[in-house]
mmCIF file of the protein (N, C-alpha, C, O) and its ligand, coordinates in Angstrom:
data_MODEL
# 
_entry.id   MODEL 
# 
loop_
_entity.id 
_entity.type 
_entity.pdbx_number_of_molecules 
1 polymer     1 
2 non-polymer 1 
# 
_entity_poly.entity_id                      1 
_entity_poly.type                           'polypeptide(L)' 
_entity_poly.nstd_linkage                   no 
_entity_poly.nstd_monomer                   no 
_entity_poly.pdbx_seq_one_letter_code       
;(UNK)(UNK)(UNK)(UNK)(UNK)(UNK)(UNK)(UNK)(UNK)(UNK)(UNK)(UNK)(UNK)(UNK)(UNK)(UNK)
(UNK)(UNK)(UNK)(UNK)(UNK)(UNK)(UNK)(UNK)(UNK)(UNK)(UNK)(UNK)(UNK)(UNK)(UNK)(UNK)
(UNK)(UNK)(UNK)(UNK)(UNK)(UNK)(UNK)(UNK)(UNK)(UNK)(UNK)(UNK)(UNK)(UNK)(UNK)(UNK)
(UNK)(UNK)(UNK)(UNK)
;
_entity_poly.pdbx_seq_one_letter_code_can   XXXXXXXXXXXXXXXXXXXXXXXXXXXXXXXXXXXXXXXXXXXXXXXXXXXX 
_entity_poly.pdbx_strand_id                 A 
# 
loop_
_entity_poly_seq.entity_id 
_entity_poly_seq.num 
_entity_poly_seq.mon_id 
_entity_poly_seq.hetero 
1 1  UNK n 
1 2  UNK n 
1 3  UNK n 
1 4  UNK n 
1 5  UNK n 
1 6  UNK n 
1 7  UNK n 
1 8  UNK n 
1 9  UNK n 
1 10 UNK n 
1 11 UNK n 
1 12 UNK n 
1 13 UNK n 
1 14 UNK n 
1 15 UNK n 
1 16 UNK n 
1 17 UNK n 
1 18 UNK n 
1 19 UNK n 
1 20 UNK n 
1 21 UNK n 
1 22 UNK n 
1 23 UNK n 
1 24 UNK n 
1 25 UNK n 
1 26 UNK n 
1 27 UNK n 
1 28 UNK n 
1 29 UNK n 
1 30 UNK n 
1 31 UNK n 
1 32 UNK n 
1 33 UNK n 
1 34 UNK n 
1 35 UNK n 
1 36 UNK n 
1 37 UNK n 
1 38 UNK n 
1 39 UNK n 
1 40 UNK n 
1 41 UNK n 
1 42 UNK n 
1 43 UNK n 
1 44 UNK n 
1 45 UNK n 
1 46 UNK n 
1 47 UNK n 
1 48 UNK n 
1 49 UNK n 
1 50 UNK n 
1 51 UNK n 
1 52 UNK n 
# 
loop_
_struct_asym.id 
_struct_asym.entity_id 
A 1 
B 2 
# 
loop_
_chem_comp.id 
_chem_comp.type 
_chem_comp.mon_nstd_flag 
UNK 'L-peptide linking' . 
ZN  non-polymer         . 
# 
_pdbx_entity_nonpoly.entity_id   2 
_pdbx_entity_nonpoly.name        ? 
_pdbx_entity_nonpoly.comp_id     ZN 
# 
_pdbx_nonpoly_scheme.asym_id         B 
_pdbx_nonpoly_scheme.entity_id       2 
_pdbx_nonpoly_scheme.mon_id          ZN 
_pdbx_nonpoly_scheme.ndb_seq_num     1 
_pdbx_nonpoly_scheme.pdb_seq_num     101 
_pdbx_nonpoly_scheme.auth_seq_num    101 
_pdbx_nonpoly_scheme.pdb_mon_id      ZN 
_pdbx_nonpoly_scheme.auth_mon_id     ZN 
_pdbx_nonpoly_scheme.pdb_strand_id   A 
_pdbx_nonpoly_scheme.pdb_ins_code    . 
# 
loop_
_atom_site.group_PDB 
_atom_site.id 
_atom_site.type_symbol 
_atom_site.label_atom_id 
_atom_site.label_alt_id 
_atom_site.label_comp_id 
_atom_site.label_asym_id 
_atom_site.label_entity_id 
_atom_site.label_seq_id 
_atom_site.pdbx_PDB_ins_code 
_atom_site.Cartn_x 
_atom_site.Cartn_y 
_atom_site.Cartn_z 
_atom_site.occupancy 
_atom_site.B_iso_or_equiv 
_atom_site.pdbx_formal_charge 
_atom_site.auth_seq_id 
_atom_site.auth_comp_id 
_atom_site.auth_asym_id 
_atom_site.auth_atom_id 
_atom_site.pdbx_PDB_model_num 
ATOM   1   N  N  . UNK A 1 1  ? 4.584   2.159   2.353   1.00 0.00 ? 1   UNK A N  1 
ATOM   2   C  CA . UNK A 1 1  ? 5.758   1.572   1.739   1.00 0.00 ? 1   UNK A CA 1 
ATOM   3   C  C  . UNK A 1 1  ? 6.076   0.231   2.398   1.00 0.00 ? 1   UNK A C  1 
ATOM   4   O  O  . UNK A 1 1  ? 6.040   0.041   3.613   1.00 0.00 ? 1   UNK A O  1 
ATOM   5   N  N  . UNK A 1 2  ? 6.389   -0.671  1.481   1.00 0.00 ? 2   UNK A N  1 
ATOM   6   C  CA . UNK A 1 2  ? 6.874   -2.369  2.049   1.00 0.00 ? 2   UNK A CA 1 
ATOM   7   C  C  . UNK A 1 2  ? 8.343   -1.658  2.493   1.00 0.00 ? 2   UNK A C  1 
ATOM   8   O  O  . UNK A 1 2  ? 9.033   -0.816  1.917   1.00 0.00 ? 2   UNK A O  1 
ATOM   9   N  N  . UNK A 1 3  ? 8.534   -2.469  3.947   1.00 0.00 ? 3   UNK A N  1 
ATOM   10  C  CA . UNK A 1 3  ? 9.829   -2.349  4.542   1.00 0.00 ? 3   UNK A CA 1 
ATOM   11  C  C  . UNK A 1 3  ? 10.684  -3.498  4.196   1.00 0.00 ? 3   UNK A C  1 
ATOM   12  O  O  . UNK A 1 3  ? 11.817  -3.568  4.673   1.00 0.00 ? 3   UNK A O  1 
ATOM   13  N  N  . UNK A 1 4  ? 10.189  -4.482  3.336   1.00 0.00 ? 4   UNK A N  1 
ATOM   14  C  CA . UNK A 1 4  ? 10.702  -5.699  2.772   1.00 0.00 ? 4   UNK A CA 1 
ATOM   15  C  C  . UNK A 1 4  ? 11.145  -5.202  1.508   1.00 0.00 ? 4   UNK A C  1 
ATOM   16  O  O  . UNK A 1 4  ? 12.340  -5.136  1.219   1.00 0.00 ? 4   UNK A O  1 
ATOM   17  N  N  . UNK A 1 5  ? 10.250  -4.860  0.769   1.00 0.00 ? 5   UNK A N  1 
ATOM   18  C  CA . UNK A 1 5  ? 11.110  -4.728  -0.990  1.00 0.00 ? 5   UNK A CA 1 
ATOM   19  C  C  . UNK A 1 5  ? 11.271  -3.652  -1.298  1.00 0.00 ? 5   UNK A C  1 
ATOM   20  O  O  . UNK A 1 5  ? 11.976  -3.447  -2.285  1.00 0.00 ? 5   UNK A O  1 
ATOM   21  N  N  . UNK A 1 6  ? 10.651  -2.469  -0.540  1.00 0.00 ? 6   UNK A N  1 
ATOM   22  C  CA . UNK A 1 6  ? 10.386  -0.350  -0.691  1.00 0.00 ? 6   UNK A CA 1 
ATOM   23  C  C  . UNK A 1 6  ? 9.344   -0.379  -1.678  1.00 0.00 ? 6   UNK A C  1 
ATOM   24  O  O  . UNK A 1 6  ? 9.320   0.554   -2.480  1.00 0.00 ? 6   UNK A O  1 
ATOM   25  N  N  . UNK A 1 7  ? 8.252   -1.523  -1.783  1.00 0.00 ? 7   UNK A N  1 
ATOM   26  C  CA . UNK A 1 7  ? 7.437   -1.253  -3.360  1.00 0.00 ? 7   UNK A CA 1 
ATOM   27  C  C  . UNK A 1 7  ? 6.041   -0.065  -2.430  1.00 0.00 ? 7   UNK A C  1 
ATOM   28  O  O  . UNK A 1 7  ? 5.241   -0.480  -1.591  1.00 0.00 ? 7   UNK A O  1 
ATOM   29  N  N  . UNK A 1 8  ? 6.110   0.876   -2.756  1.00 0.00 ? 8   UNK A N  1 
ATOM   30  C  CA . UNK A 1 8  ? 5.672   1.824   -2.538  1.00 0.00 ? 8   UNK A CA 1 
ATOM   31  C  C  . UNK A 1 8  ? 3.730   1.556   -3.118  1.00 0.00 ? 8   UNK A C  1 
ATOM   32  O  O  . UNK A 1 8  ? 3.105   1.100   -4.076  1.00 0.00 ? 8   UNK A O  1 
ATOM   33  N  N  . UNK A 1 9  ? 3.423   2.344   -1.478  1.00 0.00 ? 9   UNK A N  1 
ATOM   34  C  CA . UNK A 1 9  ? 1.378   2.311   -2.325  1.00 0.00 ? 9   UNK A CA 1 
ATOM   35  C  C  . UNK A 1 9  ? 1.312   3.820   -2.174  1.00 0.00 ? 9   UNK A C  1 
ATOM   36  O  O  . UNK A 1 9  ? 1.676   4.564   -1.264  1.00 0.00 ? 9   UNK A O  1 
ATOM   37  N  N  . UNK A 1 10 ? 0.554   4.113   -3.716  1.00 0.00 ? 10  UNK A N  1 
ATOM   38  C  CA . UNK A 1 10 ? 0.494   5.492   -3.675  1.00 0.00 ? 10  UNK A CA 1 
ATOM   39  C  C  . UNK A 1 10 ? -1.184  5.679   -3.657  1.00 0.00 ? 10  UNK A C  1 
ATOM   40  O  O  . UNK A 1 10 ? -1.915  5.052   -4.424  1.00 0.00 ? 10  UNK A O  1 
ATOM   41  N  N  . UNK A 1 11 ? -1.601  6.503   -2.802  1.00 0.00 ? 11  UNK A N  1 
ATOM   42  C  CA . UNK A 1 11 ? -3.045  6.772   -2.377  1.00 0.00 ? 11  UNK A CA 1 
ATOM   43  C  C  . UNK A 1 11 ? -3.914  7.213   -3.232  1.00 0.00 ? 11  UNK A C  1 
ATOM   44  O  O  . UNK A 1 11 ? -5.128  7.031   -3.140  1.00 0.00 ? 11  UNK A O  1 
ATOM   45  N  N  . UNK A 1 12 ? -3.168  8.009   -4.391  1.00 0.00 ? 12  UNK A N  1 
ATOM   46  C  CA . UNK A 1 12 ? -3.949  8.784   -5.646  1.00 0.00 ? 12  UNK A CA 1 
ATOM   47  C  C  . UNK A 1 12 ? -3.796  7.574   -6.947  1.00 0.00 ? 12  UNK A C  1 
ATOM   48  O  O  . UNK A 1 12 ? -4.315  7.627   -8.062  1.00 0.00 ? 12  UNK A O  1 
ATOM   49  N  N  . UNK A 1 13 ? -3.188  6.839   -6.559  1.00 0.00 ? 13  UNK A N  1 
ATOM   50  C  CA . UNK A 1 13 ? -3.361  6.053   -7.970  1.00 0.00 ? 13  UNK A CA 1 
ATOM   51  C  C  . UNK A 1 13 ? -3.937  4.704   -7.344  1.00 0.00 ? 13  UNK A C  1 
ATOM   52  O  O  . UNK A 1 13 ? -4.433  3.956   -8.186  1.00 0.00 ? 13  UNK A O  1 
ATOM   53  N  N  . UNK A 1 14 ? -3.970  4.180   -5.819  1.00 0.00 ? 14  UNK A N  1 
ATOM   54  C  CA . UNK A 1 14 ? -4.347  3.162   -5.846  1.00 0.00 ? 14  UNK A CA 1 
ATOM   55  C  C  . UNK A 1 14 ? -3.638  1.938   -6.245  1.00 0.00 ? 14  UNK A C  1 
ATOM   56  O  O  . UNK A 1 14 ? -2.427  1.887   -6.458  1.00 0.00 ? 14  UNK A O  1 
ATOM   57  N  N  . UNK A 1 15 ? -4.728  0.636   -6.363  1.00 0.00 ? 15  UNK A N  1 
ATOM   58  C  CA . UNK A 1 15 ? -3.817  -0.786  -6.926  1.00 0.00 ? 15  UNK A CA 1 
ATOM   59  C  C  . UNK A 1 15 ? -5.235  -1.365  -7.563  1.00 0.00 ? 15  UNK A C  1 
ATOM   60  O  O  . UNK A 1 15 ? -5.894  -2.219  -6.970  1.00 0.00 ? 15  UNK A O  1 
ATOM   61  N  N  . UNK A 1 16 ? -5.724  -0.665  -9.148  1.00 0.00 ? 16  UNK A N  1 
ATOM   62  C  CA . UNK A 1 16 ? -6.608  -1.366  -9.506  1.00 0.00 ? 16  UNK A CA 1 
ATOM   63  C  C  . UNK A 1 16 ? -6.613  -2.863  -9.577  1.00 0.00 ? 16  UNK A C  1 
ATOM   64  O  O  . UNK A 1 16 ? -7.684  -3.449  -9.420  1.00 0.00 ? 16  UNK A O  1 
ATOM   65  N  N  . UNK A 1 17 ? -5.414  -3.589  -9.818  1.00 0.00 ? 17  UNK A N  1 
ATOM   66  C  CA . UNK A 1 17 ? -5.437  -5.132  -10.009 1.00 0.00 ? 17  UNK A CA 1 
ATOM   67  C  C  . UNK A 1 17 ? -5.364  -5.583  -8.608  1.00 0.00 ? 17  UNK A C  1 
ATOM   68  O  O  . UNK A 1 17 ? -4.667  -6.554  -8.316  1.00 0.00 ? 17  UNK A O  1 
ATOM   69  N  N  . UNK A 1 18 ? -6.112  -4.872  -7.631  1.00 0.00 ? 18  UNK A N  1 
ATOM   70  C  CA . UNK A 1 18 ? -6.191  -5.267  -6.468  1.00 0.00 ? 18  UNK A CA 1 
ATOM   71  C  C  . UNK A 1 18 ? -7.346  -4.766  -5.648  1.00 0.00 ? 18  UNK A C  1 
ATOM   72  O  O  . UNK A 1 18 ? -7.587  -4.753  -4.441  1.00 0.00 ? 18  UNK A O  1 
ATOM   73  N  N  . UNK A 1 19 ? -8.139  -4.252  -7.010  1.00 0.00 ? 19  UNK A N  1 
ATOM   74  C  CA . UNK A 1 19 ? -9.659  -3.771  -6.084  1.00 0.00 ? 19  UNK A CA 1 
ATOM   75  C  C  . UNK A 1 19 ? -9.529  -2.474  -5.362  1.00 0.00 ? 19  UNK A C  1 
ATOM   76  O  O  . UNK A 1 19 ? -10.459 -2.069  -4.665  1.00 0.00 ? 19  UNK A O  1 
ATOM   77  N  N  . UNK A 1 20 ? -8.186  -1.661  -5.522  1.00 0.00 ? 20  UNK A N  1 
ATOM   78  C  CA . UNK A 1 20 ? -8.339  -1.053  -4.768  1.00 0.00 ? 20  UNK A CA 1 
ATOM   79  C  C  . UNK A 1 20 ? -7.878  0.722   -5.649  1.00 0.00 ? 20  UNK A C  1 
ATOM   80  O  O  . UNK A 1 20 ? -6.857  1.309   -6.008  1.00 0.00 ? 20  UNK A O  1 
ATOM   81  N  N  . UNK A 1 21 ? -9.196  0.932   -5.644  1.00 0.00 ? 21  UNK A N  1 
ATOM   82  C  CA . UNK A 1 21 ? -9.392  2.218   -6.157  1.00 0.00 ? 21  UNK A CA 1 
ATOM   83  C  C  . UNK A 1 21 ? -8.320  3.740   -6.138  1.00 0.00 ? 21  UNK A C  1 
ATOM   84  O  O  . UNK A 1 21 ? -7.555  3.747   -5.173  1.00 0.00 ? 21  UNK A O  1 
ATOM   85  N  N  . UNK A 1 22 ? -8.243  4.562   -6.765  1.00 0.00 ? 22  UNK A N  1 
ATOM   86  C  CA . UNK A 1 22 ? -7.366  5.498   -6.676  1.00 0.00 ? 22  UNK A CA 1 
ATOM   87  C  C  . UNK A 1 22 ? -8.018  6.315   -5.801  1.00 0.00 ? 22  UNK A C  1 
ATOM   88  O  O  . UNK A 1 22 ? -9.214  6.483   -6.040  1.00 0.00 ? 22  UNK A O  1 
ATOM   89  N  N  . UNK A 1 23 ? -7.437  7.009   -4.609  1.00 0.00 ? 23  UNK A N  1 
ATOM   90  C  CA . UNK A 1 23 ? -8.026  7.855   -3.895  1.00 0.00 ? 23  UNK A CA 1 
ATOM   91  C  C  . UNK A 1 23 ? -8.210  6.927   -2.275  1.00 0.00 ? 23  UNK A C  1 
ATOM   92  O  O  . UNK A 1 23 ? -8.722  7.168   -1.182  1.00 0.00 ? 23  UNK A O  1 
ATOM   93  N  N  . UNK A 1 24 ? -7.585  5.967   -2.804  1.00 0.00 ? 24  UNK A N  1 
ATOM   94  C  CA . UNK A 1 24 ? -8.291  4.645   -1.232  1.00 0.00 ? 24  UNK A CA 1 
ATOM   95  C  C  . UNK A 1 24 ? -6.533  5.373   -0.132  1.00 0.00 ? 24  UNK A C  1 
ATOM   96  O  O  . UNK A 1 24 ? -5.347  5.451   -0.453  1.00 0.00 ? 24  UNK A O  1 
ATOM   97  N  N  . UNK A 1 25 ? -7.172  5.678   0.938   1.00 0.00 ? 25  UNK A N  1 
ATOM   98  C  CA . UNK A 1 25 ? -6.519  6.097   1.589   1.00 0.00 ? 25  UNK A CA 1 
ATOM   99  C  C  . UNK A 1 25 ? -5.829  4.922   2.404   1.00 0.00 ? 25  UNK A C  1 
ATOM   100 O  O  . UNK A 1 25 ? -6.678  4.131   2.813   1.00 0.00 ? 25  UNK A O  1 
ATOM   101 N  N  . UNK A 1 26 ? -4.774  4.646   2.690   1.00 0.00 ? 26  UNK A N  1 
ATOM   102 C  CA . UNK A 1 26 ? -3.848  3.767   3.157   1.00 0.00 ? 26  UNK A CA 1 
ATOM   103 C  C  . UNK A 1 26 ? -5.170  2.730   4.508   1.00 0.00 ? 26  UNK A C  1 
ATOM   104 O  O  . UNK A 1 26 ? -5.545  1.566   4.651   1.00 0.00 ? 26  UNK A O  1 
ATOM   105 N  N  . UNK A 1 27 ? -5.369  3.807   5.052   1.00 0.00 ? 27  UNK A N  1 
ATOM   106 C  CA . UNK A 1 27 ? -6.490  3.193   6.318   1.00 0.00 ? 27  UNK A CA 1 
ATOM   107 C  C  . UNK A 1 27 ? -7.381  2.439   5.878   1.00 0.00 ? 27  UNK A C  1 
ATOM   108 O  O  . UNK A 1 27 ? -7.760  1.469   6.534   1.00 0.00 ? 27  UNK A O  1 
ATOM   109 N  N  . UNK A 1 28 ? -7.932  2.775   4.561   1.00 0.00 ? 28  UNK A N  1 
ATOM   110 C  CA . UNK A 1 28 ? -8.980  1.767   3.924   1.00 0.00 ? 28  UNK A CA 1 
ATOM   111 C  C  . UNK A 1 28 ? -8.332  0.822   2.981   1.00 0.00 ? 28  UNK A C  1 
ATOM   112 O  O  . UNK A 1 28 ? -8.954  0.097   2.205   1.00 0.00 ? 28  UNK A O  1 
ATOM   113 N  N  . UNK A 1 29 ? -7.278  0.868   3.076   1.00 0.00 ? 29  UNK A N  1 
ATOM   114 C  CA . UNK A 1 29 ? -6.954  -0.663  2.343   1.00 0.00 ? 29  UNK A CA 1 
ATOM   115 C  C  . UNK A 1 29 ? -7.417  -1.872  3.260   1.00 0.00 ? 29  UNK A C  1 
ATOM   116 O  O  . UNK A 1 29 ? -7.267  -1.851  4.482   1.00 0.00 ? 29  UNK A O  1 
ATOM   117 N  N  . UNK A 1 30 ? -8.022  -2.980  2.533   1.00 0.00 ? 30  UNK A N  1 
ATOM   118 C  CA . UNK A 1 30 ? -8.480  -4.090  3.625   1.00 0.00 ? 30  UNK A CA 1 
ATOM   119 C  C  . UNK A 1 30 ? -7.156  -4.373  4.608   1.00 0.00 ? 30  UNK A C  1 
ATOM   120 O  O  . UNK A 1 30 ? -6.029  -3.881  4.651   1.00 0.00 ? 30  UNK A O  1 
ATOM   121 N  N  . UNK A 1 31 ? -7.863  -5.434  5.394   1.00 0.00 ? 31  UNK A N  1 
ATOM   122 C  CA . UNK A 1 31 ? -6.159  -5.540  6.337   1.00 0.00 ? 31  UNK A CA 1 
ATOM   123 C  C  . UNK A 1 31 ? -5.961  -7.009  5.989   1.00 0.00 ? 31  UNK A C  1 
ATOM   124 O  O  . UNK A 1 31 ? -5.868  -7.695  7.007   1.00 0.00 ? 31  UNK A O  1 
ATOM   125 N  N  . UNK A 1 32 ? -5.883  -7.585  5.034   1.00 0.00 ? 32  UNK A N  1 
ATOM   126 C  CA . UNK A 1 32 ? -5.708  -8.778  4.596   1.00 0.00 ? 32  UNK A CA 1 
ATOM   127 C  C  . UNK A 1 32 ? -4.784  -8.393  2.740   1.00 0.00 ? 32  UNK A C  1 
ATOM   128 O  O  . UNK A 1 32 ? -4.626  -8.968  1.663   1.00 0.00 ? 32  UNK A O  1 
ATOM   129 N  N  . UNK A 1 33 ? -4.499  -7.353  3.261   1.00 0.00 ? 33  UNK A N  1 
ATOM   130 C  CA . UNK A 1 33 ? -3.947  -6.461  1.635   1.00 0.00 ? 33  UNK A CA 1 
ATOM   131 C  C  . UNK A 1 33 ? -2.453  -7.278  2.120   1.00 0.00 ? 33  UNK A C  1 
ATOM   132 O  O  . UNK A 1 33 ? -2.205  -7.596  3.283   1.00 0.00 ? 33  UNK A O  1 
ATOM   133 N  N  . UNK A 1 34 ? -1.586  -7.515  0.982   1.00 0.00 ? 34  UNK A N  1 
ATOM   134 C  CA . UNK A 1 34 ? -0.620  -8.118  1.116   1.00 0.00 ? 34  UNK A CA 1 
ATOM   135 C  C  . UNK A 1 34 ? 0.272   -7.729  -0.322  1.00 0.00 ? 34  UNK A C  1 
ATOM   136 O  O  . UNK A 1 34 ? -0.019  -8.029  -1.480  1.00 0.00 ? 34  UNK A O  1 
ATOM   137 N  N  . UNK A 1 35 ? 1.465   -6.949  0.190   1.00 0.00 ? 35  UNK A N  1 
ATOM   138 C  CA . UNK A 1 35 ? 2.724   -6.316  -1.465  1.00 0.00 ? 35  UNK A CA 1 
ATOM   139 C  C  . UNK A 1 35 ? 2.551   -7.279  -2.165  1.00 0.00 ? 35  UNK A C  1 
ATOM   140 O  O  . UNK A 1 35 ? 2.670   -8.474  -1.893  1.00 0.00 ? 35  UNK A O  1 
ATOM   141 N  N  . UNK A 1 36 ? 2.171   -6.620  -3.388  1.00 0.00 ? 36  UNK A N  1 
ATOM   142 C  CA . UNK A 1 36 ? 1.967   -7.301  -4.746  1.00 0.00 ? 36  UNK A CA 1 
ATOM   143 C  C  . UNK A 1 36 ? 3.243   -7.702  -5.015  1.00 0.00 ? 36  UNK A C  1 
ATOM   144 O  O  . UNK A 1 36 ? 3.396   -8.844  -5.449  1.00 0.00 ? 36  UNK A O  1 
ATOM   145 N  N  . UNK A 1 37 ? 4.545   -6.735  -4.784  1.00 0.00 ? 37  UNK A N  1 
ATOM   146 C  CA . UNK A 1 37 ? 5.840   -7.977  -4.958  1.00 0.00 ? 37  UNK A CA 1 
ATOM   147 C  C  . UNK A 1 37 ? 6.496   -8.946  -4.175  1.00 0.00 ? 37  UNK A C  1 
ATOM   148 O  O  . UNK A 1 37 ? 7.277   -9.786  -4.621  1.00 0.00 ? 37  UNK A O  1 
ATOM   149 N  N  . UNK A 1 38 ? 6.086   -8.779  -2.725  1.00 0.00 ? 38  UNK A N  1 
ATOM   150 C  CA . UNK A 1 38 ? 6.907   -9.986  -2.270  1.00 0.00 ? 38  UNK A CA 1 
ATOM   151 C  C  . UNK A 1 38 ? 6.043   -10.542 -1.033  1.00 0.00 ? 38  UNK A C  1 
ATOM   152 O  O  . UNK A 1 38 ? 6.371   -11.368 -0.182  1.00 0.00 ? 38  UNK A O  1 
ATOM   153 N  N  . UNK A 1 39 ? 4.655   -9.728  -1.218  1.00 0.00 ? 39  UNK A N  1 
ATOM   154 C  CA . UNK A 1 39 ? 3.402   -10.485 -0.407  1.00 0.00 ? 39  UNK A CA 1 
ATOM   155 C  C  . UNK A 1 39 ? 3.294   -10.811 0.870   1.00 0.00 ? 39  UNK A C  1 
ATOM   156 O  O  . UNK A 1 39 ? 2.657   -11.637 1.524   1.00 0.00 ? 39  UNK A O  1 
ATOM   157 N  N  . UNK A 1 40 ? 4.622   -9.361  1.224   1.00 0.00 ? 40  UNK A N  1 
ATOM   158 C  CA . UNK A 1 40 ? 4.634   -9.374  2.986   1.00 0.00 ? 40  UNK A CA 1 
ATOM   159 C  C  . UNK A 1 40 ? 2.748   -8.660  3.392   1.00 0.00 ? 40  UNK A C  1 
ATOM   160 O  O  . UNK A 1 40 ? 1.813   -8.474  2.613   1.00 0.00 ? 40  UNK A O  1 
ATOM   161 N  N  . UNK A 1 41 ? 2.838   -8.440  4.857   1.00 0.00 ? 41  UNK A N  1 
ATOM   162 C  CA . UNK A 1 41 ? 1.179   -8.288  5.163   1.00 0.00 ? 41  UNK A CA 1 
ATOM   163 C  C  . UNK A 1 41 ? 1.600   -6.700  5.443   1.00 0.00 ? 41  UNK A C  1 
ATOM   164 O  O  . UNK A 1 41 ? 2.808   -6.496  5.565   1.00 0.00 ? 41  UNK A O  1 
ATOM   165 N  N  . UNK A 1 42 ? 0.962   -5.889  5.522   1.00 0.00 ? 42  UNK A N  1 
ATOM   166 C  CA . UNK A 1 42 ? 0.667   -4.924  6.346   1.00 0.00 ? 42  UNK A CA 1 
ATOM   167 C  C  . UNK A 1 42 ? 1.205   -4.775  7.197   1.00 0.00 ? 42  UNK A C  1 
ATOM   168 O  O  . UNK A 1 42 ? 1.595   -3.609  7.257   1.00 0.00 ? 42  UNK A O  1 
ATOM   169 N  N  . UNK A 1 43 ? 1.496   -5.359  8.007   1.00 0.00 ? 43  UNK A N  1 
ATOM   170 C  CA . UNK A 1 43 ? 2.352   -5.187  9.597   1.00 0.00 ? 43  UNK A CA 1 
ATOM   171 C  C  . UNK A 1 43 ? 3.843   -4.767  8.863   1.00 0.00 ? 43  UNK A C  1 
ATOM   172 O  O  . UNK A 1 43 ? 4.642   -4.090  9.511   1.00 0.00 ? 43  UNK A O  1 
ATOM   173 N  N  . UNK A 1 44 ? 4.060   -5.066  7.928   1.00 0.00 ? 44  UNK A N  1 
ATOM   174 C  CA . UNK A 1 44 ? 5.408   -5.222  7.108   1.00 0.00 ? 44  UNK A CA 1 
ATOM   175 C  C  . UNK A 1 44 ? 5.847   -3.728  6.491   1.00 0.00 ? 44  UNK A C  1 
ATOM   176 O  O  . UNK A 1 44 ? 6.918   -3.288  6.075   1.00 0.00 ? 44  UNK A O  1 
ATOM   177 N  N  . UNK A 1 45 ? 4.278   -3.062  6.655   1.00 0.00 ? 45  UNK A N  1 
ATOM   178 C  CA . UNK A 1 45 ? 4.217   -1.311  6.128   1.00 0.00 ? 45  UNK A CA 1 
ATOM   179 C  C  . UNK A 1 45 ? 4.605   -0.488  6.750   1.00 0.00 ? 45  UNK A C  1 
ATOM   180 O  O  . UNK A 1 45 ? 4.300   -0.627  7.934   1.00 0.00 ? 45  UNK A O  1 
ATOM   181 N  N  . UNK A 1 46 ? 5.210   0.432   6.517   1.00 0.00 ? 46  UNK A N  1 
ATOM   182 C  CA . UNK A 1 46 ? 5.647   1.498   6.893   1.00 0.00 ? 46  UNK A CA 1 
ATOM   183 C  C  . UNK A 1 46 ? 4.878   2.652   6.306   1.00 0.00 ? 46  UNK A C  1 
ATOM   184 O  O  . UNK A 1 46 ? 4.700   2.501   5.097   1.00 0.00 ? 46  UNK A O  1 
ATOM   185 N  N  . UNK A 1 47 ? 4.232   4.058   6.936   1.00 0.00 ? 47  UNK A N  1 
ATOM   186 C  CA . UNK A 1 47 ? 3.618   4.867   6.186   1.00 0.00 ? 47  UNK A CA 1 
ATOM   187 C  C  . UNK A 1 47 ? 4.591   6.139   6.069   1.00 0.00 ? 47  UNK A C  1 
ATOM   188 O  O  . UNK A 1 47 ? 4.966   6.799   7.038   1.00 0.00 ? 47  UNK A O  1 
ATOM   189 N  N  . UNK A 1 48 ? 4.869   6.329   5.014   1.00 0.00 ? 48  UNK A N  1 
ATOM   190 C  CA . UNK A 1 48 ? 5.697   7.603   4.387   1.00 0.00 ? 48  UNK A CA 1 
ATOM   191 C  C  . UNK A 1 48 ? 4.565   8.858   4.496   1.00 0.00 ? 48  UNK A C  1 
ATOM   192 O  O  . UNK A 1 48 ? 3.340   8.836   4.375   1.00 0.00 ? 48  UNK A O  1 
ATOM   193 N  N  . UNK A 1 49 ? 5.511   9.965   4.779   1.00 0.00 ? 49  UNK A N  1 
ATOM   194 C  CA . UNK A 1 49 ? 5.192   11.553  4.416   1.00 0.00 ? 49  UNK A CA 1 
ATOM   195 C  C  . UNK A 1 49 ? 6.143   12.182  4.132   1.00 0.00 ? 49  UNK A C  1 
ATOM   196 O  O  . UNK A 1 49 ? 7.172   12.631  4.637   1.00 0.00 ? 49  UNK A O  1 
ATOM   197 N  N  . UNK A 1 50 ? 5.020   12.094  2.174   1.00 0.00 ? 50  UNK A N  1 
ATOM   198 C  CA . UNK A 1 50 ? 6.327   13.103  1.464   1.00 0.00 ? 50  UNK A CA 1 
ATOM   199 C  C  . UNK A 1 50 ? 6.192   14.113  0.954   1.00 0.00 ? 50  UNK A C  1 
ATOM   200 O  O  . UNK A 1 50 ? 5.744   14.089  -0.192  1.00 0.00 ? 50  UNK A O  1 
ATOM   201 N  N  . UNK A 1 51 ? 6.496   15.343  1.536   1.00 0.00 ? 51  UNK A N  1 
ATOM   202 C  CA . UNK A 1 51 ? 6.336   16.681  1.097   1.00 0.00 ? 51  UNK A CA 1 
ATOM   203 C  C  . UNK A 1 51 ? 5.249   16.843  2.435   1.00 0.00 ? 51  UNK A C  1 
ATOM   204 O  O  . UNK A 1 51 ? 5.648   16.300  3.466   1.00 0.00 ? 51  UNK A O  1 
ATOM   205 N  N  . UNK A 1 52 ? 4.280   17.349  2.488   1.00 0.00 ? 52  UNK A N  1 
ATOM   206 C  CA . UNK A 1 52 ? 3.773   17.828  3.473   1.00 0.00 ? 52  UNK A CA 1 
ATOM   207 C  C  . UNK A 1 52 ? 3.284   19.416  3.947   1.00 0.00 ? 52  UNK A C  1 
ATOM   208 O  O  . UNK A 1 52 ? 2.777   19.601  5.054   1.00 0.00 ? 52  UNK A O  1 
HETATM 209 ZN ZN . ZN  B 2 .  ? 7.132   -5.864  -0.540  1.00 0.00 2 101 ZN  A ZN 1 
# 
């Protein structure tokens, strides 16, 4: 989750308009990945656990 805008990455659906496949686990997103809405970096992420 962006700690800048809350635009949430979900692991089972991925970010096809970003190369990045459904099933891509947060760790394998490149590290040059940057929120599609307000294009903070990674460092800017926060990782959610929901349900569990
Ligand atoms: Zn953001």
């Amino acid at each position: 989750m962006c700690t800048i805008c809350g635009w949430l990455y979900a692991e089972d659906r991925g970010l096809p308009e970003e190369d990045i496949r459904p099933g891509t686990h947060w760790d394998d997103v490149p590290e040059d990945f940057v929120c599609p809405e307000c294009g903070a970096g990674e460092d800017w992420f926060q990782q959610l656990r929901i349900g569990d």
